[in-house]
C-alpha positions, 0 to 999 in steps of 0.5 A: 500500500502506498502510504506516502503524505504530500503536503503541498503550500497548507496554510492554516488560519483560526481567525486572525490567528496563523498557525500554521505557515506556508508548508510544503513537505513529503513524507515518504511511503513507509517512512517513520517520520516524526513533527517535534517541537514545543507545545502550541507550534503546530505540530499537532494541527499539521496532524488533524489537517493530515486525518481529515479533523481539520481543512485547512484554510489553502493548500492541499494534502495528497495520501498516497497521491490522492488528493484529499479535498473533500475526503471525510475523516472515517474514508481516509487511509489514516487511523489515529492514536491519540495521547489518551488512547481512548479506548473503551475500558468496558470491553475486552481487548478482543473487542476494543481491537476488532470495533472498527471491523465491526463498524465496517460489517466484517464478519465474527470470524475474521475480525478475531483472526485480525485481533489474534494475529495483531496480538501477536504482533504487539506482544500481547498473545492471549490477552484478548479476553480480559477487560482494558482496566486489567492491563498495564499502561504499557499493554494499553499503548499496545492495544491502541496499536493494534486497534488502530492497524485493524482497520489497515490504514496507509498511514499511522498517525500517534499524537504525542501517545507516550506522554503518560507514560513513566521514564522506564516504560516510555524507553520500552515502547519507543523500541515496540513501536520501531519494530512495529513500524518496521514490521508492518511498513506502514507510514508512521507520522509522529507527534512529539515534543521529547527529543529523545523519542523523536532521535531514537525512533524516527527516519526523519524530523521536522522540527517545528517553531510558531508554525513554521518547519525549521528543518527536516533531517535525519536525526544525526543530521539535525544533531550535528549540523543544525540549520538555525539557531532554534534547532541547535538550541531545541534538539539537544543541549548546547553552549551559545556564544555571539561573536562576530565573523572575522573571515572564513576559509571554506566552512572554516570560520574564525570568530571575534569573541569580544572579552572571550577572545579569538572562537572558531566553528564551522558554518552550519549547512547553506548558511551565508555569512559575510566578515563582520557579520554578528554570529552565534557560536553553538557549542555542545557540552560533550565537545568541551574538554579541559585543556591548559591555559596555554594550550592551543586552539579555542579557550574557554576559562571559567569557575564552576558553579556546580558539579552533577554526577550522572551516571555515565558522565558529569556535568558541570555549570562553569561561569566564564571569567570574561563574559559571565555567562554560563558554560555548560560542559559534560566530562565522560566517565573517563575523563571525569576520573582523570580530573576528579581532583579539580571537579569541585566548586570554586576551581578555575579550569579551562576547556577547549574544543575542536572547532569542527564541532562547533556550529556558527549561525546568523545571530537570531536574536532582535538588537536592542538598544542598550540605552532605551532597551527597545527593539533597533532591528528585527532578524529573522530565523535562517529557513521558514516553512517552505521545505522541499521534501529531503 
């Protein structure tokens, strides 16, 4: 079945209000593609204008190349889960699995193959008599799967489904529904505001910010070379420095860091940037390492503020002697022996970084007259919502 989403110029208005920005996007049959970004920037409102909850005010969506214009929600080739699954706790699993086979007038006897070999599917074999209220959160996220591949939909849309869920059992099911995916090839459409969920799970992610898309990448790509300064800052953490552009050799650039002296980086993807230009240079906390003060290369000095010991690494808050800002930097466990001595509060240390790690950026951020405190010039986010499918 081909399960391919094209959105092609969706705009949607409430009122005054717009929601969502001028938005072209393909995703692919088959794909497991995930929309992150924080709560209210759309993401949400792209999925119900996808299942037919919502038409949206210009543009058009095509399922499987088929232009949906005017195609109801219960005739789409879509199924929901929503986050708070909405299954129907007076019936059995059988039951809440085989509802929408009902529906369509498909026989007792087939409907209980389908919800016995989706049971096995969802590892959930010879649950099928007991009662919804019997089951874990767990085996509830699985029943909700499985009644929603029931119905045999080309595309498998999940509003933010793991929310609810505790730490330990969110991480099991990101695996669970990646097998699942993988298993049955349906297109999956993903709604998330956890990165973690959106990195582990996904083929692709549109990160999204006041109903524009900002990216759309493989995960390791939208880790790695993000293309504005919101997805450097939202996916992952990092270390933002402004400096101006002194020249550049290539994607090489060397960077007037004011008080904090000479930086360099590496300009993000299609970024232009001209010498003089004010930037910002991101740098993740796992790329700082400690160095001598003499040592050669980018230099960061500061005292720590605060050391937090997690597990497998830790991270300290340090506050840059030069500027007062705060540096975030994470040792590995390793490295975290080899200092142990000098990880306490008060110390003064100074770390480096490889500048082909480091990400330099147009300065998203408004200029603001330090004398009157109002906005002098308004800059805009490298990219928008118009995004060629990747």
């Amino acid at each position: 079945m081909e399960g391919s989403v094209r959105l092609d110029e969706v705009v949607m208005r409430f009122g005054d209000f717009t929601a969502i920005e001028t938005t072209s996007l393909t995703i692919e049959s088959g794909e497991f593609f995930s929309f992150l970004g924080p709560s209210g920037c759309g993401k949400t409102t792209l999925l119900n204008i996808v299942s037919g909850f919502l038409v949206p005010s210009q543009g058009q969506v095509h399922i499987g190349g088929e232009p949906m214009a005017g195609v109801p929600v219960n005739r789409r080739p879509t199924a929901m889960i929503f986050q708070n699954l909405a299954l129907f706790p007076l019936m059995t699993v059988f039951e809440n699995i085989e509802f929408g086979l009902e529906v369509r007038g498909v026989d007792k006897k087939a409907r209980r193959e389908v919800s016995e070999r989706l049971l096995a599917l969802v590892a959930l074999e010879g649950s099928g008599p007991k009662r919804v209220t019997e089951l874990s959160g767990g085996q509830k996220q699985r029943v909700a799967i499985a009644r929603a591949l029931a119905v045999e939909p080309r595309v498998l849309l999940l509003d933010e489904p793991l929310s609810a869920l505790d730490l330990k059992l969110r991480q099991h099911m990101r695996a669970e529904l990646k097998t699942i995916q993988r298993k049955t090839g349906i297109t999956f459409i993903y709604i998330t505001h956890d990165q973690g969920e959106a990195l582990t799970m996904s083929d692709r992610v549109a990160v999204m910010s006041a109903g524009r898309i900002q990216q759309v990448a493989d995960p390791m790509t939208l880790y790695r070379s993000p293309a504005t300064g919101f997805v450097a800052a939202f996916v992952g953490e990092t270390n933002r420095l402004e400096a101006r552009l002194i020249d550049r050799e290539g994607k090489r650039i060397r960077l007037d860091g004011g008080v904090l002296g000479e930086l360099a980086g590496c300009a993000g993807e299609g970024v232009e940037l001209g010498n003089g230009e004010r930037v910002a240079l991101y740098v993740r906390p796992e790329h700082l390492k400690p160095v001598s003060a003499d040592a050669a290369g980018p230099r960061l000095e500061g005292d720590v503020e605060a050391v937090h010991f997690e597990g497998a690494s830790v991270m300290l808050e340090t506050r840059l002697s030069a500027s007062g800002e705060t540096l975030r930097v994470q040792l590995g466990h390793e490295v975290s022996r080899q200092y142990a001595d000098s990880l306490t509060v008060g110390q003064r240390m100074t770390f480096g970084y490889d500048p082909a790690d480091a990400v330099v950026l147009p300065d998203d951020r408004p200029v603001v007259d330090e004398t009157t405190g109002e906005m002098v010039e308004e800059r805009t986010v490298t990219g928008g919502a118009h995004v060629p499918s990747a």
